[in-house]
C-alpha positions in Angstrom: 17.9 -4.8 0.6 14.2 -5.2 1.5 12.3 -7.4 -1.2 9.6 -5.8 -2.5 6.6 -7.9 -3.3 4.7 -7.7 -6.2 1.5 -9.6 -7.7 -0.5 -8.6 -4.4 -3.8 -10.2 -4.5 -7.2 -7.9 -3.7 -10.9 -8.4 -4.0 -11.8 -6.3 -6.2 -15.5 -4.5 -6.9 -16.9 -1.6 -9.3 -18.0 0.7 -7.2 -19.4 4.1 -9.6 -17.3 4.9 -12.1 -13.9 2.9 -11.0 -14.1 -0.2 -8.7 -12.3 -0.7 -5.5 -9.1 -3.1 -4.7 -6.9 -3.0 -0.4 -3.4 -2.6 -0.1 -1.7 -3.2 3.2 -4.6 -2.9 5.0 -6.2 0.3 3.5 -9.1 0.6 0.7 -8.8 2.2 -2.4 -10.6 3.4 -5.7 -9.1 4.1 -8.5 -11.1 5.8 -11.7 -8.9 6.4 -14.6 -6.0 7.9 -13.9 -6.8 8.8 -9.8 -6.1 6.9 -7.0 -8.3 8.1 -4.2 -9.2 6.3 -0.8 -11.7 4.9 -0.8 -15.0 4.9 2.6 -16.2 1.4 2.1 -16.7 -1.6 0.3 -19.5 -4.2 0.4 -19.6 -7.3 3.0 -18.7 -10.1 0.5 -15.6 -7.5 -0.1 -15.0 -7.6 3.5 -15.0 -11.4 3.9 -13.1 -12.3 1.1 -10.5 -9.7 2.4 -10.3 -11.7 6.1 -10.3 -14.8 3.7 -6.6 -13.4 2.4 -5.8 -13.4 6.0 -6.7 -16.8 7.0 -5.7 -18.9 4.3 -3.4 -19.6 1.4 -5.0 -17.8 -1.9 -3.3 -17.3 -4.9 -3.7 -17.4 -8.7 -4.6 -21.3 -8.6 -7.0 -21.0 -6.1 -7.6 -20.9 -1.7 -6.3 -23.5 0.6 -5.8 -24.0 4.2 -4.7 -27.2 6.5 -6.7 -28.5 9.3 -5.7 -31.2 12.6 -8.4 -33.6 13.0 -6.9 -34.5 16.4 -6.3 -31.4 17.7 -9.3 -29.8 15.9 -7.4 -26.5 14.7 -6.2 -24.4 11.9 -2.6 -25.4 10.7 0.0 -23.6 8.5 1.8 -26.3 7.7 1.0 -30.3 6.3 2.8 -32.9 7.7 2.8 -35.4 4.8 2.3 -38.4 6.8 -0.5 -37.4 8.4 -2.2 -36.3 5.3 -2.0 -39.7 3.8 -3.2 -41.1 7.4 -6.3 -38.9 6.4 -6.5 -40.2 2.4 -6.3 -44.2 3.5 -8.8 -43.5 6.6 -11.9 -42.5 4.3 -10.8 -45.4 2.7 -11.2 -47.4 5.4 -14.1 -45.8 6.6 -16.1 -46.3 3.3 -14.7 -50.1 4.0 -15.8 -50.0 7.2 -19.8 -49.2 5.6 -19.5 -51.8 3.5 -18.7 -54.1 5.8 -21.6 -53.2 8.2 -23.8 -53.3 5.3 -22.8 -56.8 4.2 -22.9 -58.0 7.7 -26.3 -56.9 8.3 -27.4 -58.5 5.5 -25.7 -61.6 6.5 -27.3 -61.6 9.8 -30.7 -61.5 8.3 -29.9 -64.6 6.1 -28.8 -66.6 8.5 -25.4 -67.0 7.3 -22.9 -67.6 10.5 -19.8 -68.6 8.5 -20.1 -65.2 7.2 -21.1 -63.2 9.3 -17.9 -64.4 11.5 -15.7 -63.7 8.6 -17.5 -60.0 8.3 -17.1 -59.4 11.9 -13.7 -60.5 12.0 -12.5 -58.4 8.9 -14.5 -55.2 10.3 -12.5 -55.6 13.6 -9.9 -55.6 11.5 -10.7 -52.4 9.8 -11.9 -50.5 13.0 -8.4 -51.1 14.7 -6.6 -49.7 11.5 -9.2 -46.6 11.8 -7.8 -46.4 15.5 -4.3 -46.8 14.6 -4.5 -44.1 12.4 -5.8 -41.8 14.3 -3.8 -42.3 17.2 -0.8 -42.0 14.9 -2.1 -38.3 13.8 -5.1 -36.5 10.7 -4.0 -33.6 8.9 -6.0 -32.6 6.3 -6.1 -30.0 3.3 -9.2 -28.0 1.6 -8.7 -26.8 -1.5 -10.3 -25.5 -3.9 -8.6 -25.4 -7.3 -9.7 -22.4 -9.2 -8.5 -23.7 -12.8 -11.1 -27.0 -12.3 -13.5 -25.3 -10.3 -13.7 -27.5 -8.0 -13.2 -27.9 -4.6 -11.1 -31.1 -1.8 -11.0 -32.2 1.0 -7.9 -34.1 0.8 -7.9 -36.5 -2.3 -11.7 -36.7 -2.3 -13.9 -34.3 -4.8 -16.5 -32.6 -2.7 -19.3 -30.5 -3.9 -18.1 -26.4 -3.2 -21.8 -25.5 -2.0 -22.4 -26.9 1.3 -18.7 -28.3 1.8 -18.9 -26.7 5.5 -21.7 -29.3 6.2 -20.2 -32.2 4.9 -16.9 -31.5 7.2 -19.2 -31.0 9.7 -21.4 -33.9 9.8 -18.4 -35.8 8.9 -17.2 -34.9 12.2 -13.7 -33.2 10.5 -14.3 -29.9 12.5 -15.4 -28.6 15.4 -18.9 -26.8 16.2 -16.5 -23.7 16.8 -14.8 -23.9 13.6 -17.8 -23.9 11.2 -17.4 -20.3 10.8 -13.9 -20.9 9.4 -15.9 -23.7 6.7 -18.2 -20.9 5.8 -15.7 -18.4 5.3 -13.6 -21.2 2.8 -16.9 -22.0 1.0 -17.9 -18.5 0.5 -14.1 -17.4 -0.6 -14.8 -20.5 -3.5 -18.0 -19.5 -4.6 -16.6 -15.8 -5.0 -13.5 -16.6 -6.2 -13.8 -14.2 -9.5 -13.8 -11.3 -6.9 -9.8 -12.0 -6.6 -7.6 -10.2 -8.8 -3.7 -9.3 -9.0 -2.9 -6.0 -8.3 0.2 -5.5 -11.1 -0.2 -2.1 -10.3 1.0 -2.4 -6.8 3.8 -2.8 -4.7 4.1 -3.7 -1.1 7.3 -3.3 0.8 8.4 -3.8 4.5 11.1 -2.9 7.2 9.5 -3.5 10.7 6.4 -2.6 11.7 6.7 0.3 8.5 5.1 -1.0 5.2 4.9 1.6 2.1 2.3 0.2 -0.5 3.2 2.1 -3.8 0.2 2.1 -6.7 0.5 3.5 -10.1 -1.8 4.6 -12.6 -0.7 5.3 -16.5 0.9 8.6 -15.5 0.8 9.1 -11.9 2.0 7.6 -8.7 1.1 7.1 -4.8 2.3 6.0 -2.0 0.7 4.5 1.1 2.5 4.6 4.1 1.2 3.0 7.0 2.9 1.8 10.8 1.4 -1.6 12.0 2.2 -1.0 15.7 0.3 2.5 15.8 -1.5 2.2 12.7 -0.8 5.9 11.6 -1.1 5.7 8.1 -0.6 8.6 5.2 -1.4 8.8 1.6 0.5 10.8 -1.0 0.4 11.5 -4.5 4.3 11.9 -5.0 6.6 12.4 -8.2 8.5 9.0 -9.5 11.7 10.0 -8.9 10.7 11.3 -5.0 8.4 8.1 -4.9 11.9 5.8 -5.4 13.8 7.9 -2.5 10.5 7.6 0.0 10.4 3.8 -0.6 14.1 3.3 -0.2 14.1 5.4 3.1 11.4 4.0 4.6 12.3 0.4 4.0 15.4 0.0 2.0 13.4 -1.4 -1.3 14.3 -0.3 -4.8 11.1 0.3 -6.7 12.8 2.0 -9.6 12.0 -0.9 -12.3 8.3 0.1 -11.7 8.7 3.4 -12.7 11.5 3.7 -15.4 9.5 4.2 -17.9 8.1 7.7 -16.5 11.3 8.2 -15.2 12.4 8.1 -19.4 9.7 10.4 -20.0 10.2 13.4 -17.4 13.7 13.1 -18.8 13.2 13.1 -22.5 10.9 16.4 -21.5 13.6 18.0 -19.9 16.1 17.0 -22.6 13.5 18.6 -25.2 12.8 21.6 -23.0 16.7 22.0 -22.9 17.3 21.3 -26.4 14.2 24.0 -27.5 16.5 26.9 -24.7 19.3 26.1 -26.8 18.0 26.6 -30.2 16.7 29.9 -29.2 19.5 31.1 -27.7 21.4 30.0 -31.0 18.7 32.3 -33.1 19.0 35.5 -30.5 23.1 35.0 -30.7 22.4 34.9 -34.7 19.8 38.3 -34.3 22.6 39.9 -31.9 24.9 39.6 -34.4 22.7 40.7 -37.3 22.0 43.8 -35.0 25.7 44.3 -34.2 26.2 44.6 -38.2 23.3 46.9 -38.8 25.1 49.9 -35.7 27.7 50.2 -38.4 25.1 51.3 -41.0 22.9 54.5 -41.1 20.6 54.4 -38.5 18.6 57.3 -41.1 17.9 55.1 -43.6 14.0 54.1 -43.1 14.4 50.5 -43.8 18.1 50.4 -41.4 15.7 51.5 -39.0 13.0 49.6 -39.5 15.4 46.2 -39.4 16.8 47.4 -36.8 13.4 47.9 -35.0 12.4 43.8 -36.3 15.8 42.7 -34.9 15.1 44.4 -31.8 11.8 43.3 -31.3 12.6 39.2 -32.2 15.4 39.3 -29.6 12.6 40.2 -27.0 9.9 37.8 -28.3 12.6 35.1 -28.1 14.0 35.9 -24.7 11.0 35.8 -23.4 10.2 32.2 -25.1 13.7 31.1 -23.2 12.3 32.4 -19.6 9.0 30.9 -20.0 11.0 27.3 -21.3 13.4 28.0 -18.3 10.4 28.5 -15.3 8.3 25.6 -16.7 7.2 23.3 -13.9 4.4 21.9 -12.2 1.4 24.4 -12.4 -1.8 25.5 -10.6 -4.1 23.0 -13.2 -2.1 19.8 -12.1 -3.0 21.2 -8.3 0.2 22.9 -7.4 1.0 26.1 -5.9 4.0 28.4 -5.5 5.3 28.5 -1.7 8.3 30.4 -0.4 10.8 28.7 2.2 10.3 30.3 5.5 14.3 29.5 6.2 17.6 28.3 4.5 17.3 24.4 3.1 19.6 22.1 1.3 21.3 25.1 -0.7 18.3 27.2 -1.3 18.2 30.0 0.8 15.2 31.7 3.0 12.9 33.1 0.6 13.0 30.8 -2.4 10.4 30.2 -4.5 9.2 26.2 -4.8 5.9 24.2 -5.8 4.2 22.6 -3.7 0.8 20.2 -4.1 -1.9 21.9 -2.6 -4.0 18.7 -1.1 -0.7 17.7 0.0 0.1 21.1 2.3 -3.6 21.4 3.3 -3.9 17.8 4.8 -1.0 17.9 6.5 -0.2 18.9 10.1 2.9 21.4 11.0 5.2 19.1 11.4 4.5 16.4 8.9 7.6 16.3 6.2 6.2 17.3 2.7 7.6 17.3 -0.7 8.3 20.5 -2.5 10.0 21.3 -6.3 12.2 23.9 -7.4 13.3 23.4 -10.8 12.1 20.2 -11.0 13.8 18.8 -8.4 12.0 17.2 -5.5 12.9 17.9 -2.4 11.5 16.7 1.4 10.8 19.9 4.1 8.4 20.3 6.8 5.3 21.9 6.3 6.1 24.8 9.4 9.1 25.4 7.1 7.2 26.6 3.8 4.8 29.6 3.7 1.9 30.1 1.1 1.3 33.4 -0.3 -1.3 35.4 2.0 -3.8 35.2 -1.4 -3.6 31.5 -1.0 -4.5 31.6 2.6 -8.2 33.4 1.7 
């Protein structure tokens, strides 16, 4: 089975009345209870979202490996290298000192030492060769719990890391921009959150982001190789059987608990038919009983008349319990099937979500309901009433 990720990490920004988070590529606002997509988002937005792509972010902070040798991005450390990198600074400061005392040593006059100095910082600057001959990785971090920001073991200042790497000689002239980008992901780290509304799955080049709000769920489908993509508000039931078809993952523990609800309404919705069919069988026989007296008698008639008329009201309770579904306010409209489907034969009358049906083309697959149930039919296969085409 496909695993489905959760704890997806966004930039996030207010943006009017809701604020805007990216799934799988593709911006979104929600406000409330709505999920919309969303047009735009601002450029520190933007760069913090290429930052996700680039390097390591998570909870703790952002982090991505770099070859002093090679000058280049790396995606993995190896370990050995990284402590050639933590004992060279080492040895470089060493190496400063040494230059430092040496000079000073020179100007004194003192030739025993300044042979020992020049002998130990030959020393030093053949260890610096050796060990970078034998391979520098390195690792910037920063760690958002500190707030603070590495390169390697050493504590650097976050604003203007880029030019200390730089005039340190650590990267190349063509990688600053990849410095700027880390240093403005730090400063901005705040932007980040996790996205426990969200779910990403993925079976090839077909990944289905699924978002929730308190009561209603989407999905976002959307095909890396041709980058077709398609947004839908769907039921949680049909959300489960559109993830699982289009790549094999089980959402269903995001969802349970609306799944409980639809089906504690339907239980209640049964349970409220029932009872009233239990009071009309009661008024039947009450009726039945009254045939046997004389209809002449005012008050036989007039019970009668009550009987009569309570049997109606109730009936008419049961139908409207019985054809309660998804209606015009919640943006759905009756449709008729245009042939014979899964059982239901040409003519039936279903719901269908009107935003759904008018954004879609002929032969796009769309989701319909008849008593409840969800069920997936093209569009050319459904027809709207000619009052909803006006």
């Amino acid at each position: 089975m496909t695993k489905l990720r959760k704890g997806i990490i966004s930039p996030t920004e207010k943006q009017g009345a809701g604020y805007v988070f990216e799934t799988a590529g593709k911006l979104f606002k929600v406000t409330g209870n709505v999920i919309e997509e969303a047009t735009g988002a601002s450029e520190e937005f933007n760069a913090l979202s290429k930052a996700l792509k680039i390097f390591k972010v998570d909870e703790s902070g952002i982090q991505f490996n770099y070859d002093l040798n090679n000058k280049s991005q790396i995606t993995d450390l190896n370990e050995a290298k990284s402590k050639n990198y933590n004992e060279l600074v080492g040895l470089q400061d060493k190496a400063e000192f040494l230059k430092a005392e040496l000079k000073e040593s020179k100007l004194s006059g003192k030739k025993a030492a300044t042979t020992e100095l020049e002998k130990e910082l030959a020393e030093v600057n053949e260890t610096i060769l050796t060990l970078t001959n034998s391979g520098i990785q390195v690792s910037f971090k920063y760690d958002a719990n500190e707030n603070k920001t590495f390169i390697g073991n050493r504590e650097v200042i976050t604003e203007g890391v880029t030019e200390q790497a730089f005039a340190s000689a650590l990267i190349r002239y063509e990688d600053k921009g990849l410095l700027n980008l880390f240093e403005m992901a730090a400063k901005n780290f705040g932007m980040y959150s996790i996205l426990e509304f969200v779910t990403e799955s993925q079976l090839g080049d077909v990944k289905v982001s699924t978002i929730r709000t308190e009561n209603r769920v989407y999905a976002w489908r959307i095909n890396e190789a041709t980058k077709i993509g398609k947004f839908i508000q769907m039921e949680p039931q049909e959300l489960i059987n559109y993830v699982a078809e289009e790549t094999g993952a089980d959402i269903t523990a995001s969802v349970q608990d609306l799944l409980d609800g639809i089906k504690e309404q339907v239980e209640d919705r049964e349970n409220a038919v029932a009872l009233r069919r239990e009071m009309i069988s009661f008024l039947q026989d009450q009726k039945g009983r009254l045939a046997e007296a004389d209809r002449n008698i005012p008050a036989i008639k007039e019970a009668d008349h009550f009987l009569s008329s309570e049997i109606k009201r109730i009936g008419e309770e049961i139908e409207s319990l019985e054809e309660e579904k998804l209606g015009r306010d919640e943006g759905y409209l009756e449709a008729t099937l245009k042939v014979d489907f899964d059982g239901l034969t040409k003519g039936t009358t279903v719901m269908i979500d009107a935003m759904e049906y008018s954004s879609a083309g002929k032969t796009d697959t769309l989701t319909v309901f008849k008593d409840d149930k969800p069920l997936r039919i093209e569009k050319r296969a459904i027809e709207l009433p000619s009052s909803e085409l006006t």
